[in-house]
C-alpha positions, 0 to 999 in steps of 0.5 A: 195338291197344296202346291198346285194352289200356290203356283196358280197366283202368279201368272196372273199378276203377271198377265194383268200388269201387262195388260195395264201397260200396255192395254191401252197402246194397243186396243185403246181409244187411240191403239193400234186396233182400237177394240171399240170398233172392233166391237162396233163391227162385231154389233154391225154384224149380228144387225145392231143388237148385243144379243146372245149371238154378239156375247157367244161371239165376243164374250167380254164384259166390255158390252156392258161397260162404258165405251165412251171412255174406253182407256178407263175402261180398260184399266180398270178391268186389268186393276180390278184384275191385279188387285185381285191376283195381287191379294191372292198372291201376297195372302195365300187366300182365295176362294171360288169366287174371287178366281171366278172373278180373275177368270172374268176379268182375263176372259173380257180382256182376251176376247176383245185383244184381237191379234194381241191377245191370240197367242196361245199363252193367253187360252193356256192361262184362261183353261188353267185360271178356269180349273184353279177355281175348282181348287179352292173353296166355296167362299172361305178365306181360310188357306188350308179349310178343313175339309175342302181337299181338291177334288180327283176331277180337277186334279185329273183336269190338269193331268189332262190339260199337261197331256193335251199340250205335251201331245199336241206340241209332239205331234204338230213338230212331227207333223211339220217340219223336217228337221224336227224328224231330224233332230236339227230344228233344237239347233236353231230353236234354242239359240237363246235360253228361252225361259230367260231371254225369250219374249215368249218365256211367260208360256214357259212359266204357265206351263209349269203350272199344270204339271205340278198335278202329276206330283202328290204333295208327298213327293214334295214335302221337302219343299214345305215346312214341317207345319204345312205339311201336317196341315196338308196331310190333315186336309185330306183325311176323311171326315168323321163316318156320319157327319153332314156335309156343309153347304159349301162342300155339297155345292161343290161336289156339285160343281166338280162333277159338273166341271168333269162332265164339261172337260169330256163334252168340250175334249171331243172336238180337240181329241179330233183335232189331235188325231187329224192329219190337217191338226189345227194348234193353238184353237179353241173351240169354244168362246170361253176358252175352257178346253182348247188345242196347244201346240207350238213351233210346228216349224222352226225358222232357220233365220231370223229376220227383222223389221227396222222402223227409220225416220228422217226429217229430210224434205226428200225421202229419195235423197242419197243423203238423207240421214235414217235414224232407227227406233229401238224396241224395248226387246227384239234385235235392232241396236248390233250392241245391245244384248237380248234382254233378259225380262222374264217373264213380262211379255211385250206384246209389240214386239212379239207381233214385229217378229212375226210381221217380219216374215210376212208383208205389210199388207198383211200386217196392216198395224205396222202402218199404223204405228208409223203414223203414230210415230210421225206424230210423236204420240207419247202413248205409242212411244211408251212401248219403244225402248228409243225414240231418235226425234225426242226433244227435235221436231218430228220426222217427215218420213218413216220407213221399214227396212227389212234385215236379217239378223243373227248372233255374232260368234264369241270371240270373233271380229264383231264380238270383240267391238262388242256388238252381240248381232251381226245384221245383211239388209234384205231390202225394204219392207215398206216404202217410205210414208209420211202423216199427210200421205196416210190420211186418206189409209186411216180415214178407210179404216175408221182410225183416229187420225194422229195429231202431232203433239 
């Protein structure tokens, strides 16, 4: 499974670069939900103490690390992370310990992600990353060791890991939502090539990864060079009748029956989850993430809705004639003229959580004032996640509002096409009432927040 090996190296690079860019905006000193407190709370809760009940809870490095810098702190983690997954990419080199080590990393910054990081692609690459260690040799560099073949246990693991998310993607469309019984919910979930527009595309990419292991190299030859396959094919003989096994071979042997007793022990709670008529997806039933439940779009949204943030720099914000001017995020609808953006597969998590906002309430979405703070600040940190700031080089607007539409495509060849615009949009009505920075003092201060302060 040479192949296999190959295609695990490049989601993480992925996966730390955005955590690079975009760590900080989000859980940072001055994020949207700094994990600081979110730590500050989990500790409050098991009486002060980082015990085993606060680890089991949140495990993350991050309890042992410096809080008082904690942009550092987080870039740091998500470096370390890249350089690693950057030297394993570029060499074609790696070993149990330093995918133990991207495994940690990832592992660290997920658990303290909060809404960010829940997303199911994140538990997907921490199962996948956690059996890729099993791939590799104990310590050696070497891209192909001599007698180091990937064992039938992990190779087994990823078959189980592709069945559990194809069964369990199956089941909850059949579970839960009508047109998928129907066969019309494709109408409406492949309005746009997902693997190459969709700001979810990463997951599609992820998953490919574990289905790799339902091929043999054999079967994939051609897709090699005539070297590498005879290197590949001289890694699986068997060794010499009589010769001792290495210390490095016998650990591991030892490590993938343990890996194979785990993976069964860990799958019964997600094995019931899958026969349960109530099937919970995207779960994981452990902190660590190892053997978790998948399933996506048990329900299609048959239209799409979204939420537009507008500022003004009227005194009054009820003034007919007060001019609202949009932010535009990098990736979802806003601009009618600007097509969807081809990125994969980046991910913004921003946003993905501004799609979901838009079909519930702001109550429930509590961030989204937050960021409206941030934008009556003109804080550049947060700026950096939009594609446009409207008051760049003015003064900052005095009130931000959030309006809600719904959005669809314009069809080709018709009226709204030929001006070039690639969205139609009909306001709903507001999605919440327009703020300004003095009115929120009292909303931050509640929740522990850093009060914005304009640049």
């Amino acid at each position: 499974m040479v192949h296999l090996g190959r295609d695990l190296k490049d989601p993480p690079v992925v996966a730390f670069l955005v955590a690079f860019q975009q760590n900080k905006q989000l859980i940072g000193e001055k994020g949207l939900l700094p994990c600081q407190l979110y730590l500050q709370d989990i500790k409050k809760y098991f009486k002060g103490k980082v015990g085993l009940d606060a680890l089991s809870y949140a495990p993350t490095l991050i309890w042992f690390l410096d809080w008082s810098a904690m942009d550092s702190t987080l870039d740091c983690l998500a470096l370390a992370g890249l350089a690693v997954a950057a030297f394993v990419l570029l060499t074609g080199c790696a070993n149990m310990v330093l995918m133990s080590l991207l495994w940690l990393l990832y592992l660290s910054l997920v658990n303290v992600g909060q809404i960010w990081w829940v997303l199911r692609w994140e538990s997907q690459l921490l199962e996948t990353g956690f059996l890729g260690i099993f791939l590799c040799p104990l310590w050696t560099l070497s891209r192909l060791p001599q007698g180091s073949p990937p064992s039938r246990i992990v190779i087994w693991s990823f078959r189980w890991l592709i069945f559990r998310i194809m069964l369990g993607a199956g089941l909850i469309k059949i579970r839960g939502d009508r047109c998928w019984r129907e066969l019309t919910c494709m109408d409406y979930h492949y309005e746009v090539l997902l693997i190459v527009s969709g700001n979810l595309s990463f997951l599609n990419w992820l998953t490919m990864v574990p289905s790799l292991a339902c091929f043999d190299d054999a079967s994939l030859a051609l897709l090699f060079g005539a070297r590498l396959r005879e290197r590949a094919a001289r890694l699986q003989l068997p060794g010499p009748e009589g010769e001792r096994l290495s210390l490095g071979s016998c650990v591991r042997r030892v490590l993938n029956i343990s890996l194979g007793l785990l993976i069964a022990y860990l799958s019964i709670p997600v094995v019931l989850n899958l026969l349960s008529s109530r099937q919970v997806m995207n779960t994981s039933f452990n902190p660590l993430r190892i053997v978790n439940t998948y399933g996506a779009f048990g329900s299609i949204t048959k239209e799409r809705t979204e939420v537009i943030l507008q500022g003004t720099s009227s005194l009054d914000p009820k003034d007919p004639t007060a001019v609202w001017e949009e932010f535009e995020f990098k990736c979802k609808p806003g601009d009618l003229r600007r097509r969807p953006c081809l990125i994969s597969p980046y991910h913004y998590r921003l946003d993905w959580l501004m799609w979901f906002a838009a079909f519930q309430t702001y109550e429930q979405n509590e961030w989204i004032i937050h960021l409206a703070g941030k934008l009556l600040a003109q804080e550049e940190e947060t700026l950096s996640l939009l594609a446009t700031n409207p008051f760049a080089g003015r003064d900052p607007p005095r009130w931000i509002r959030g309006e809600h539409f719904k959005y669809k495509f314009s069809q080709p060849g018709g009226k709204h096409a030929s001006d070039g615009k690639w969205w139609i949009r009909k306001r709903i009505g507001p999605y919440f009432p327009p703020v300004n920075l003095q009115g929120l003092r009292k909303f931050f201060e509640d929740r522990n927040w850093p009060y914005p302060v304009q640049n």
